[in-house]
C-alpha positions as CSV (number, residue, x, y, z in Angstrom):
1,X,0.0,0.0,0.0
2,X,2.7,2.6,0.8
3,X,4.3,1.9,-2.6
4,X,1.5,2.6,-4.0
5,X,0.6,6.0,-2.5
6,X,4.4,6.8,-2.7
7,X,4.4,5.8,-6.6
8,X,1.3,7.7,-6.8
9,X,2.8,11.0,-5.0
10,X,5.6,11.1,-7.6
11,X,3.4,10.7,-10.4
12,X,1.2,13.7,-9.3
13,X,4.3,15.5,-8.5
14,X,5.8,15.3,-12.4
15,X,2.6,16.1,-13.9
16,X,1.6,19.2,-12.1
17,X,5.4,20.0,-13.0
18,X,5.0,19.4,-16.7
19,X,1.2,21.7,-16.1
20,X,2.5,24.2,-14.2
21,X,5.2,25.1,-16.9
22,X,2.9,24.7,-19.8
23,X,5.1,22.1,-21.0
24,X,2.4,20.2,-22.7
25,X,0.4,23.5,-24.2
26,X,1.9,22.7,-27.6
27,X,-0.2,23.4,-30.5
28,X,2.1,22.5,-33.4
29,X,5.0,20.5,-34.1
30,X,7.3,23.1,-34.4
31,X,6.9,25.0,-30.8
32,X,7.6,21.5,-29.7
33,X,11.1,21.6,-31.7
34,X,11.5,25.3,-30.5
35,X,10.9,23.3,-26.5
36,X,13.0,20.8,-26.8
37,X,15.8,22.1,-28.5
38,X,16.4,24.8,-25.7
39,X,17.7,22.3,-23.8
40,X,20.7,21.8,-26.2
41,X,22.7,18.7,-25.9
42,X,20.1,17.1,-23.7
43,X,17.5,17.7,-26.1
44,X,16.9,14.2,-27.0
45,X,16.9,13.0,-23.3
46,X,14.3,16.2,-22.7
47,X,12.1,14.6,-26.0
48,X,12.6,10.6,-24.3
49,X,10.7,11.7,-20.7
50,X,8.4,14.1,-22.8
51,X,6.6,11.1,-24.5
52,X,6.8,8.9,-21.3
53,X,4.9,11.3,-19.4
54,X,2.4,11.8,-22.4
55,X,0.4,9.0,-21.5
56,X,-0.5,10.8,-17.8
57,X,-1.6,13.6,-20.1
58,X,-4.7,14.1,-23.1
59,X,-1.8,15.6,-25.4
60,X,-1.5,13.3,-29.1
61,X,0.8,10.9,-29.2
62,X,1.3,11.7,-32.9
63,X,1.9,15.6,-32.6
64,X,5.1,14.4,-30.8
65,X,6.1,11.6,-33.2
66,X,5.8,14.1,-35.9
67,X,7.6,16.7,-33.8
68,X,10.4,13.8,-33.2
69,X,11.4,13.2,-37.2
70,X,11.1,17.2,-37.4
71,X,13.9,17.8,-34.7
72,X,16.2,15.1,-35.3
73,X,15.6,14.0,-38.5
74,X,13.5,10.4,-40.0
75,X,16.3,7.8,-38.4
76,X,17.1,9.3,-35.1
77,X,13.8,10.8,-34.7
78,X,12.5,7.4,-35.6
79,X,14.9,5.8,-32.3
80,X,14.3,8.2,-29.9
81,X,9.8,8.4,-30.8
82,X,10.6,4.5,-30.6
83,X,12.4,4.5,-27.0
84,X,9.8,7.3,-25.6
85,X,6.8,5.4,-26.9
86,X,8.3,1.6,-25.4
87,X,8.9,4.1,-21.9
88,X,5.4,5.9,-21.8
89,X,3.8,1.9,-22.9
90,X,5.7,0.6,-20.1
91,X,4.3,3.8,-17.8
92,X,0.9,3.0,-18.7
93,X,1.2,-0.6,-18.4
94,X,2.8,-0.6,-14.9
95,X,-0.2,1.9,-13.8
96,X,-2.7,-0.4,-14.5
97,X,-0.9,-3.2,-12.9
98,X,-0.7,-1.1,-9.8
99,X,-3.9,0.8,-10.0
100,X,-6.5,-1.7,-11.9
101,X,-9.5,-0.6,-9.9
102,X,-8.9,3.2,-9.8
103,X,-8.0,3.4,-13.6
104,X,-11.1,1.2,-14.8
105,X,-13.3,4.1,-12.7
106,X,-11.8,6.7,-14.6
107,X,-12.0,5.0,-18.2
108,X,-15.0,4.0,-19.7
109,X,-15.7,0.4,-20.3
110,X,-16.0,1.2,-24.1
111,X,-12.9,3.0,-23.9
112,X,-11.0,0.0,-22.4
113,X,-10.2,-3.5,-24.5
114,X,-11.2,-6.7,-23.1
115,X,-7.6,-8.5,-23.7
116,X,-7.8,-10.8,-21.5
117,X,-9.2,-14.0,-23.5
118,X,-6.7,-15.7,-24.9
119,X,-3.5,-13.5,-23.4
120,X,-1.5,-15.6,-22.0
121,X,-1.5,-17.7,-25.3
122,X,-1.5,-15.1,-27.8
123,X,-1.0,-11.7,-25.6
124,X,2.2,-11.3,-28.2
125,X,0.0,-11.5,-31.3
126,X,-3.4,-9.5,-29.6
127,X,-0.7,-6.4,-28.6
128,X,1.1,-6.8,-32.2
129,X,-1.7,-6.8,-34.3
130,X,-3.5,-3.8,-32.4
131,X,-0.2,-1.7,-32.4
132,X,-0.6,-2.2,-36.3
133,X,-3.2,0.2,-36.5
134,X,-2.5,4.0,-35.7
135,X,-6.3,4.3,-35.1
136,X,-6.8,2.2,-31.9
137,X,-5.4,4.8,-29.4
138,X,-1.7,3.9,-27.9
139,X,-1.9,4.6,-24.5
140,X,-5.6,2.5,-24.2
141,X,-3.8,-0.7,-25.4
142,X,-1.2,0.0,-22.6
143,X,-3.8,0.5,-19.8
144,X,-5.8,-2.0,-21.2
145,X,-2.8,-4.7,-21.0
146,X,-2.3,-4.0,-18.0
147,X,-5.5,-4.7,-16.5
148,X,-4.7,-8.3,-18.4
149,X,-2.6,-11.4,-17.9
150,X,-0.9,-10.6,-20.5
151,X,2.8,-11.0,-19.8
152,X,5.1,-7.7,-19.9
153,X,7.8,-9.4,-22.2
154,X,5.2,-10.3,-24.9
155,X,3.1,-7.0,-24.2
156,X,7.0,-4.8,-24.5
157,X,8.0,-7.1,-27.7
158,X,4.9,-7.0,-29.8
159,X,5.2,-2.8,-28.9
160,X,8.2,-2.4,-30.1
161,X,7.9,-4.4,-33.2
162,X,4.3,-3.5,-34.0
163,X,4.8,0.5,-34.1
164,X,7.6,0.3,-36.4
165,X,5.8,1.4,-39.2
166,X,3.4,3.9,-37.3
167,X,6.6,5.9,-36.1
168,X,8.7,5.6,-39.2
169,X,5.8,7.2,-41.4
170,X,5.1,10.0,-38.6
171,X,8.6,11.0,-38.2
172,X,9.1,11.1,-41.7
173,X,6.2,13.4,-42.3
174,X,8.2,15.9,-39.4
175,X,11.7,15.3,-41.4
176,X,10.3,15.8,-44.6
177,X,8.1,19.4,-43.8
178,X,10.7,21.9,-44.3
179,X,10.9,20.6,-48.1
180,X,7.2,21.1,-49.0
181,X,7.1,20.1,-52.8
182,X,9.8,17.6,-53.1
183,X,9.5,13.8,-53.5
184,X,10.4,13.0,-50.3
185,X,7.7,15.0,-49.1
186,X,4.9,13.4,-51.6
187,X,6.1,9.9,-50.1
188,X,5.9,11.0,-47.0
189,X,2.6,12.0,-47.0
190,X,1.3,9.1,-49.1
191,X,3.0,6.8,-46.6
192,X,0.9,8.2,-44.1
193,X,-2.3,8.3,-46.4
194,X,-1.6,4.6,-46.8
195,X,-1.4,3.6,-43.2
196,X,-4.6,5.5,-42.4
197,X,-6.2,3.1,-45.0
198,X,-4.1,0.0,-43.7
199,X,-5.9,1.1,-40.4
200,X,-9.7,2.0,-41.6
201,X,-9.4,-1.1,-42.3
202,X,-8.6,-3.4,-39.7
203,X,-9.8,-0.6,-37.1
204,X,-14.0,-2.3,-37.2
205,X,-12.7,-6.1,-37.0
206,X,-10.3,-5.4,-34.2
207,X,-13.3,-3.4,-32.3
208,X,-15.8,-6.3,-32.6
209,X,-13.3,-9.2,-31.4
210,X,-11.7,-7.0,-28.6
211,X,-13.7,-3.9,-27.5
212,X,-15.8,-5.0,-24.3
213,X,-19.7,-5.0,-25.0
214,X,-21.3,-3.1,-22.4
């Protein structure tokens, strides 16, 4: 119980931080870039614990991937969205392990994903296939695993593996906006065009097999 109220007290403590400093008040990719880069050589490490915190917050997970290929460029923009998104999944995962009742209070049960059929068997493959589509929010998979049996290793794995091409196609959209007109630009964006229809259309089969019917 007291690690729970002490984990809770720091957890309160960083967020009002992050609030009180209007950290996450962004409203475009590029005041992000202007943010982060203030912080010079320890911008990436600054960008890293922005997008592990993002989960405690409503900000878009996307506005930040597209802000991470925009500041450092498609590959290491690419790494460090990666390592901030497996740090904010793990966040959100841990939360619910801790938390399970207080969280499902606070979500709706049609926000939440029943994973929990099947997850010890195929908790790799459920995580995998659902990181696959942009359109099923990130951070309610996380919760959502952790209020399942789903082991972290397969839950951490899948992640990692399955938002590959989400990230890549964001934070080349960020790398390629300051050459508007160029080919790299056009692929960018049809790259991202594409995984929105990759999504649309697993998006209503992943709903009726997962989403809890209440």
């Amino acid at each position: 119980m007291l690690k729970k109220v002490l984990f809770f007290i720091v957890l309160f403590l960083v967020l009002g931080f992050f609030y009180y400093f209007d950290i996450f008040m962004f409203t475009s990719p590029v005041e992000i870039k202007e943010y982060v880069l203030s912080f010079g050589i320890y911008a990436p490490i600054i960008f890293i614990i922005l997008f592990t915190i993002v989960p405690l917050t409503l900000f878009p997970d996307a506005l930040l991937a597209i802000a991470g290929g925009l500041i450092f460029g498609l590959y290491e923009g690419s790494l460090y969205v990666m390592i901030g998104a497996l740090c904010g999944a793990t966040l959100s995962f841990y939360i619910s392990r801790i938390y399970a009742a207080w969280i499902k209070k606070k979500l709706s049960n049609k926000k939440l994903i029943n994973l929990d059929k099947n997850a010890k068997e195929n908790g790799f493959l459920i995580i995998f296939f659902l990181r696959l589509v942009p359109l099923v929010p990130f951070d309610i998979i996380s919760y959502s695993a952790g209020f399942s049996s789903i082991k972290y290793r397969d839950f951490i794995l899948a992640t990692c593996i399955g938002i590959i091409p989400g990230v890549v196609v964001y934070a080349n959209i960020g790398a390629q906006s300051f050459d508007l007109g160029s080919n790299g630009f056009y692929i960018a964006v049809a790259s991202l065009l594409a995984l929105i229809v990759f999504s649309m259309m697993f998006k209503n089969k992943l709903e009726k097999r997962l989403y809890e019917n209440n």
